[in-house]
C-alpha positions in Angstrom: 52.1 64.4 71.6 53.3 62.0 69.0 55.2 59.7 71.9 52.9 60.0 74.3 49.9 58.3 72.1 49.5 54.6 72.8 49.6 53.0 69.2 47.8 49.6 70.9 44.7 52.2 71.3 44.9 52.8 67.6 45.2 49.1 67.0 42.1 48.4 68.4 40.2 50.6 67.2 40.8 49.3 63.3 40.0 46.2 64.9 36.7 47.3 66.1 35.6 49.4 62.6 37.9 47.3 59.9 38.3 48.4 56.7 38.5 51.7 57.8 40.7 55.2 57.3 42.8 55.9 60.2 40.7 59.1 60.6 38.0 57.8 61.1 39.1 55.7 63.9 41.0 58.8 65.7 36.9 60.1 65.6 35.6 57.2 67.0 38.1 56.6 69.4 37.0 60.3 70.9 34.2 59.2 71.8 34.8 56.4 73.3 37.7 57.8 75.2 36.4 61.7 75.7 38.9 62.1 78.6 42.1 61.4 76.5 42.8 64.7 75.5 45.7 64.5 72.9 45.3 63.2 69.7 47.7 62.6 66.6 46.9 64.7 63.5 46.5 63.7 60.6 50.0 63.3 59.3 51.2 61.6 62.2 47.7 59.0 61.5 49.4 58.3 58.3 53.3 58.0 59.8 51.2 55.8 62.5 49.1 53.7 60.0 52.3 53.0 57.2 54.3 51.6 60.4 52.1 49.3 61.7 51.7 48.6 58.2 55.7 47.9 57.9 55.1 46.1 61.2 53.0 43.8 60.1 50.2 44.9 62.6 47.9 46.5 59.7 47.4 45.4 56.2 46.2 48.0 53.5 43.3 46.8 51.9 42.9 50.2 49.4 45.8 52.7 48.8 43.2 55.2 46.9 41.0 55.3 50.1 43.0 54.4 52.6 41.2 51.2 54.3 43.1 49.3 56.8 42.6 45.9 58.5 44.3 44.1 61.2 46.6 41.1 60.2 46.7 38.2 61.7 50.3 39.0 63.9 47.2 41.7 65.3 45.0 39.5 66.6 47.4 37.2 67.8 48.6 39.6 70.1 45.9 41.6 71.4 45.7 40.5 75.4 42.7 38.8 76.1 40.1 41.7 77.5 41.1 43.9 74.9 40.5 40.9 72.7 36.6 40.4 74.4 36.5 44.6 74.5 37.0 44.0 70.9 34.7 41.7 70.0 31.7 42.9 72.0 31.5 46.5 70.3 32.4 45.2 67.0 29.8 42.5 66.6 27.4 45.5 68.4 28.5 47.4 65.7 27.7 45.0 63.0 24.1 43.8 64.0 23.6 47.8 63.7 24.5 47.6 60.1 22.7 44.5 59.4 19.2 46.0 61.4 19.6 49.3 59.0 19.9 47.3 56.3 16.9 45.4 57.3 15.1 48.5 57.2 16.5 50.1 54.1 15.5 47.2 52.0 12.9 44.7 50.9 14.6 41.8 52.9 12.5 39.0 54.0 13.4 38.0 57.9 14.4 34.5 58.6 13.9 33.4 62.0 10.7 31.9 63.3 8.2 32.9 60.7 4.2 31.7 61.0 1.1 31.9 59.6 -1.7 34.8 59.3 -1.7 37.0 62.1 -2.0 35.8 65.6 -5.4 35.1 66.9 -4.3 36.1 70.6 -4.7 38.9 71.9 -2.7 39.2 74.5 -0.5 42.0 75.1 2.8 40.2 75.7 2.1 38.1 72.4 5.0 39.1 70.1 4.1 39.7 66.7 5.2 37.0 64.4 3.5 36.8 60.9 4.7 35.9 57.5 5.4 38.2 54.7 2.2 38.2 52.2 3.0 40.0 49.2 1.6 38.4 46.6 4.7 37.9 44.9 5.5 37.1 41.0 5.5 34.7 39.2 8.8 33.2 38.2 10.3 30.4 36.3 9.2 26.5 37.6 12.4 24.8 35.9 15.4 27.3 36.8 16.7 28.0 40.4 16.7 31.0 41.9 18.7 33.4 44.0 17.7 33.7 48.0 18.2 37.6 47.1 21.0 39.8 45.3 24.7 39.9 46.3 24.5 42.2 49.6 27.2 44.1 51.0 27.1 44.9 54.4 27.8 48.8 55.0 31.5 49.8 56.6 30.5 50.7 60.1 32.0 53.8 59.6 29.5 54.5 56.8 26.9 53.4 59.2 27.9 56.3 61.9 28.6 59.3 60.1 30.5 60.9 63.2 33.2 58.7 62.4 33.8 60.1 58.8 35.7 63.1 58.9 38.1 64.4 56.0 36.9 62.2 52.9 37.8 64.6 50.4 35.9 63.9 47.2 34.5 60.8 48.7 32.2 62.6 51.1 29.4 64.2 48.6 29.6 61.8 46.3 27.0 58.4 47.6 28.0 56.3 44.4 31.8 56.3 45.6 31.0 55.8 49.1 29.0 52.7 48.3 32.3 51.4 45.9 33.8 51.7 48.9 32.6 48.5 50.9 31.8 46.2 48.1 34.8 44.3 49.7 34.1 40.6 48.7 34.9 39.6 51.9 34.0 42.7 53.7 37.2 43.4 55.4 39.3 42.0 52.8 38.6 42.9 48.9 39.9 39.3 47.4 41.5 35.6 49.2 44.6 36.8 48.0 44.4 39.6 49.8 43.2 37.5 52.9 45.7 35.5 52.4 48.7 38.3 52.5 47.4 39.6 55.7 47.7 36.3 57.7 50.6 34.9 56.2 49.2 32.3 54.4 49.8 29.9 51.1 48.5 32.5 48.4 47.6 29.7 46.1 45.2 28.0 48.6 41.6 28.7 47.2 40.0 27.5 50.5 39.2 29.6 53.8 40.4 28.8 57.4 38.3 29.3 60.8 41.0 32.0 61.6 40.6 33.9 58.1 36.8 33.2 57.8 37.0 35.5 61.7 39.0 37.8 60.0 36.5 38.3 57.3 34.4 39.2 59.7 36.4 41.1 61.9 36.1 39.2 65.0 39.0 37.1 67.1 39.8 33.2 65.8 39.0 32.1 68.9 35.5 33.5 69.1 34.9 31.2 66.3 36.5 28.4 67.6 34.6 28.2 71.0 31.2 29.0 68.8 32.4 25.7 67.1 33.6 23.5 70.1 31.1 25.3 73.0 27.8 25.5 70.4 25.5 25.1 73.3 27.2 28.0 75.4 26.1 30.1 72.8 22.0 28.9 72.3 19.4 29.7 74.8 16.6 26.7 73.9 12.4 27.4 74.9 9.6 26.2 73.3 6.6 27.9 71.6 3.3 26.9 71.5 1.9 25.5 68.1 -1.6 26.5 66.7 -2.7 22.7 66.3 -1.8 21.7 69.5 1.7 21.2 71.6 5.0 23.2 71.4 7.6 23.6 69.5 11.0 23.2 70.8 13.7 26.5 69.8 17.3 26.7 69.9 18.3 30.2 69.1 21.6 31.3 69.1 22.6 34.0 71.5 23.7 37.6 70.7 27.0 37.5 69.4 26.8 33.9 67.4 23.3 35.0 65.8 25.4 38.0 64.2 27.8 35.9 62.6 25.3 33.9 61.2 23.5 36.6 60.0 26.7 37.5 58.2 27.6 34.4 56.9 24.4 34.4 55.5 24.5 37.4 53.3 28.2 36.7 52.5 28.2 32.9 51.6 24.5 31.7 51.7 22.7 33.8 49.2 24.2 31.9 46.2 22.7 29.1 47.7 20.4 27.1 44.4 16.5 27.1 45.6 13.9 25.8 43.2 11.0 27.7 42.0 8.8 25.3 43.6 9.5 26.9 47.2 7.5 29.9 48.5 9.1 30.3 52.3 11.3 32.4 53.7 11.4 34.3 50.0 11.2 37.5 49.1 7.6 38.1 47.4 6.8 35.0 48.3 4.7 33.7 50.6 1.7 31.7 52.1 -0.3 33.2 49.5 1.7 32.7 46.4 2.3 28.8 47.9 -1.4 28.8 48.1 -2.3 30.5 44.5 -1.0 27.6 42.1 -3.6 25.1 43.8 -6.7 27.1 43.8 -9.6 25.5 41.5 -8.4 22.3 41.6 -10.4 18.8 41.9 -7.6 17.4 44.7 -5.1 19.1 46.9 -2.9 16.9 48.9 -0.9 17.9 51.8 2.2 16.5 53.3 4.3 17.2 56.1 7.7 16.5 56.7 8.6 14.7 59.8 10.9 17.0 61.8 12.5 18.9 58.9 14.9 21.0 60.6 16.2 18.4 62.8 16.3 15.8 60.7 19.2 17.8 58.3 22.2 16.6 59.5 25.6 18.6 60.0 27.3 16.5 57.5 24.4 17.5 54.9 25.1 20.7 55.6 28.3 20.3 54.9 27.9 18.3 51.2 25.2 21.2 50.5 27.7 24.3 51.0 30.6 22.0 49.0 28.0 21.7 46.0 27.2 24.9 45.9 31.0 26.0 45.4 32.2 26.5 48.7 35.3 25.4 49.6 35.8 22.0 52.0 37.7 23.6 54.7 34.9 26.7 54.6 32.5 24.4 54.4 33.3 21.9 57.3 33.6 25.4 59.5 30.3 27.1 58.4 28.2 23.5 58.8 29.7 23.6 62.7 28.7 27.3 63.1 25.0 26.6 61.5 24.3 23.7 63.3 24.1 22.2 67.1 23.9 18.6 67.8 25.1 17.8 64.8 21.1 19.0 63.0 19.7 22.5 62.2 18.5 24.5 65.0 14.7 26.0 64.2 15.8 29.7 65.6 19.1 30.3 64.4 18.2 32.9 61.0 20.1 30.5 58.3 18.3 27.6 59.3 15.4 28.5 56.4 17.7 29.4 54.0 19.5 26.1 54.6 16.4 24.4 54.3 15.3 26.0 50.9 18.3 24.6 49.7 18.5 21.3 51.1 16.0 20.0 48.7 16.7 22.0 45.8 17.5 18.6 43.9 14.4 16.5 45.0 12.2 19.8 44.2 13.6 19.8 40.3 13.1 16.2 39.9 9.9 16.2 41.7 8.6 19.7 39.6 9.3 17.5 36.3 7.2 14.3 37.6 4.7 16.5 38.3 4.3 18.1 35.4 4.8 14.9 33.5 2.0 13.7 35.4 -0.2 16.9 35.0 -0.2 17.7 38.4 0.9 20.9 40.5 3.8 20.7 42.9 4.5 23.5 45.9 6.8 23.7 48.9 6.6 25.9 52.2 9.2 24.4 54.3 7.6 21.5 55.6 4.8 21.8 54.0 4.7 19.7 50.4 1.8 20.5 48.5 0.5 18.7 45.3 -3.1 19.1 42.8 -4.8 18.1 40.1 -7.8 16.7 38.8 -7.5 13.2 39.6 -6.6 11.4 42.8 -4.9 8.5 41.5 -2.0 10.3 40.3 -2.1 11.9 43.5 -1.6 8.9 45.2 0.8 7.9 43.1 3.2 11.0 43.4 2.7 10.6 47.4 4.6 7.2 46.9 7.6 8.6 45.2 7.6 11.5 47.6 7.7 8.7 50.5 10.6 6.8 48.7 12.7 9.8 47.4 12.9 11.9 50.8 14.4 8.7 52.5 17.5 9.5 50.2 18.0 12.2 52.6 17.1 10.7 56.0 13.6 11.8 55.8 10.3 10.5 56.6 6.4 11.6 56.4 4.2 12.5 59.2 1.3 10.2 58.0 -1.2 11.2 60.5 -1.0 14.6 58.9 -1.4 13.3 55.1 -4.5 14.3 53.5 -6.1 14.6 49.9 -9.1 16.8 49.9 -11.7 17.0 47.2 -13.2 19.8 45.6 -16.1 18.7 48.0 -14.4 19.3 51.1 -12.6 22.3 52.9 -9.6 22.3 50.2 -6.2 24.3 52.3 -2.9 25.3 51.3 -0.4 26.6 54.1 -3.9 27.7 55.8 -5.6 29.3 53.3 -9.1 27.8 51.3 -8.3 27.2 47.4 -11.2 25.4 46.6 -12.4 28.4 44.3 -10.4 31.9 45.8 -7.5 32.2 47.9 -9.0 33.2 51.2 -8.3 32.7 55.2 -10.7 30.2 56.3 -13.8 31.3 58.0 -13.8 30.7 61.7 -10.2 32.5 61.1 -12.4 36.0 59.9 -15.2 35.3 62.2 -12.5 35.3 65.2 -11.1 38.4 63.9 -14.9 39.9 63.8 -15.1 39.4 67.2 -11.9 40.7 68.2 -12.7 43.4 66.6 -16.4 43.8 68.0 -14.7 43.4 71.4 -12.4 46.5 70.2 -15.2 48.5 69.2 -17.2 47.7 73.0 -14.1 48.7 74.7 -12.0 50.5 73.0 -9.7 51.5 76.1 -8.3 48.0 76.6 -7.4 47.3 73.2 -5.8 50.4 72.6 -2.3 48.4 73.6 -3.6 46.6 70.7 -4.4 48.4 68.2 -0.6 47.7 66.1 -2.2 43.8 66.2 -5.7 45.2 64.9 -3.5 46.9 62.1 -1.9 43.5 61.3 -5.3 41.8 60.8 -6.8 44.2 58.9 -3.7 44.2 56.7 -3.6 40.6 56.6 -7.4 40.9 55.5 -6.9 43.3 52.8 -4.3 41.8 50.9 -6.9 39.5 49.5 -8.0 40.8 46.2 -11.7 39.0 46.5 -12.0 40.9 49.9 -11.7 44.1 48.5 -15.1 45.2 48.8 -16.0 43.1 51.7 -18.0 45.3 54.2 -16.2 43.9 57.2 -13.5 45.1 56.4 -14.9 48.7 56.0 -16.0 48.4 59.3 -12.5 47.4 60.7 -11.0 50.6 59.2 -14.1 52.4 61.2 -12.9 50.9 64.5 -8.9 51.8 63.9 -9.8 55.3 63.6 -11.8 55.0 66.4 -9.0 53.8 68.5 -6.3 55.8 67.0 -8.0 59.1 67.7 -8.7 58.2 71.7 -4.5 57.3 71.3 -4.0 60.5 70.4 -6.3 62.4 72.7 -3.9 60.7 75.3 
């Protein structure tokens, strides 16, 4: 048994699961493989794993729980479909982790986001609406995190089946969670990083080829995401609620997981001001909203092409100043961006755009205030009140003038200073007294819901979107006690008892 067992098999699977305990990849490898009858026990795992170790096939990322990742010599010589095989079912694998995580946690998604529920009804329409807690309060002067440090589960955590013979590890949660909180995921330190491909161990940077083995995937995946970007988009466009579409670029299956990585393992650090409310956790379209209620002028602003307009060289300055290394930096810019500007669809795009202006925000936060005016961001979206509009006008022309230091430019046609007089709105909401949707959006949603209530057998494939707006609805504190919204609840019932007479 212990000559006929093909050590390549063994090989790939710590390729596909790394860090992990040869154990657990004997279990795996079952299943994959439920033909192969024959199968090394356990001391002959640890004979196996120690010589590939000696080999220079494996490297031992923990003695005291025996975690093992491939080495660089590894990946080097894995033939190519193995290599693909490889890659396919680990970055499967991974998205798995990430989506449970998603799930498990108060994480605020980053793709496409949008405003209050959609207004169309159509059963194809994919729901799309942005997060609207109503968020807390934090400092205006300090940055702040994206979130807290995340650490991405071991997939073998993820699948249970796979752990088998964890001794004192296996009841005990807090020691299975010590477990992964690799810094690098499959690697616990550079050093170690560096020891498994061979490289100067006083280098404080990170390759292409050791950034891959971070993540577990072959160097050349990464290097054809950098040098064949636009193999790995699919581009479409959207239609926009004030007219005309939106152009996407979202990055296919396997690029959008690295990303998705890179951006819990190297972008959360990122400095955002205070001052933004997208793409935040407990923040939202409300909270932007909130700090301009009351107010004798609100001005709005847009931002002319935002996303395209940042620039894969300011990416690159913005990951070095945040204490990322050059050589990282240069290869996590090419992975985040195609063309050479920020793709609106890949899911760091908003996180890179927080960030972006995290030093115009500060400056701009202490002119307001200085000026006694209020100062808000939501992407795009620049926001600024107070009680006269001369200063107003005034803090428009520095906004004009301090943006072009970053290759950026106003959409003029779209600037606006409303009076206490007129229909006063912040990221779509009225602020002239309460924070509230305006009111041909409720008396849409009235009819929507009056149509519901006529014909309650073709809305019933829409009665999770009826959900959303009366959710939407009620999250407004001076709608409380609105009777429409009593009525709304009426008609859900309704609808979700003919569901379940189904």
């Amino acid at each position: 048994m212990r000559n006929t067992f093909n050590y390549k098999l063994f090989i790939l699977g710590v390729g596909i699961l790394q860090p992990v305990r040869p154990i657990e990849v004997v279990q795996f490898l079952k299943q994959v493989f439920p033909d192969i009858s024959h199968w090394p026990d356990q001391q002959h795992l640890k004979e196996l794993a120690e010589g590939l170790e000696i080999q220079g096939y494996l490297h031992c990322e923990s003695r005291k729980n025996s975690l093992f990742s491939l080495t660089y010599m590894a990946n080097l010589n894995m033939e190519k479909k193995v290599r693909y095989f490889r890659d396919k079912v680990r970055l499967s694998l991974l998205n798995e982790v990430y989506e449970s995580r998603i799930k498990s946690s108060d994480v605020v998604r980053q793709d496409l986001g949008g405003d209050s529920p959609s207004l169309d009804t159509s059963t194809t329409t994919q729901d799309d609406s942005r997060s609207e807690s109503s968020g807390l309060k934090s400092s205006r002067t300090e940055a702040i995190c994206l979130q807290t440090r995340t650490f991405w589960s071991r997939i073998s955590e993820q699948h249970k089946n796979f752990q088998v013979g964890l001794h004192s590890h296996s009841s005990d949660d807090s020691s299975n969670k010590s477990v992964h909180r690799l810094r690098y995921y499959s690697f616990s330190t550079l050093k170690s990083l560096q020891k498994a491909t061979n490289d100067d161990p006083l280098e404080k940077d990170m390759t292409a080829t050791q950034l891959a083995m971070c993540i577990g995937i072959s160097p050349r995946l990464i290097s054809s995401f950098v040098h064949k970007t636009e193999n790995h988009y699919r581009r479409f466009s959207i239609p926009k609620k004030t007219g005309g579409e939106r152009e996407i670029a979202s990055p296919r299956f396997f690029l959008k997981t690295v990303q998705y990585w890179i951006k819990d393992y190297f972008l959360w650090n990122l400095k955002i001001h205070p001052a933004c409310h997208a793409y935040l956790p407990k923040r939202s379209i409300k909270t932007n909203a909130v700090f301009h209620k009351q107010q004798n002028f609100v001005a709005n602003i847009d931002i002319e092409d935002y996303f395209g307009s940042i620039k894969n060289h300011q990416v690159f300055e913005l990951l070095k100043a945040n204490g990322i290394g050059s050589i990282l930096s240069h290869v996590v810019a090419n992975l985040l961006t195609l063309d050479e500007t920020l793709p609106q669809g890949a899911p760091t795009s908003p996180t890179i755009s927080n960030a972006f202006l995290y030093e115009f925000d500060k400056a701009f936060t202490t002119y307001c205030s200085d000026n006694n005016l209020i100062y808000t961001r939501y992407a795009d979206d620049i926001t600024i009140s107070g009680e006269s509009r001369k200063p107003i006008e005034e803090s428009i022309k520095y906004v004009r003038k301090a943006l072009q230091n970053y290759g950026l430019s106003l959409k003029d046609k779209k600037t606006r200073i409303a009076s206490k007089y007129a229909s006063q709105r912040v990221t779509g909401l009225v602020v002239n007294e309460h924070v509230l949707p305006p009111r041909e959006y409720r008396r849409k949603v009235r009819a929507i819901f009056h149509k519901a209530n006529l014909n309650p057998a073709e809305y019933l494939p829409l009665l999770k979107k009826l959900k959303g707006y009366l959710s939407y609805l009620s999250s407004f504190d001076e709608l409380e006690n609105d009777r429409s919204l009593v009525r709304y609840r009426e008609i859900i019932q309704k609808l979700s008892l003919i569901e379940r007479q189904q």
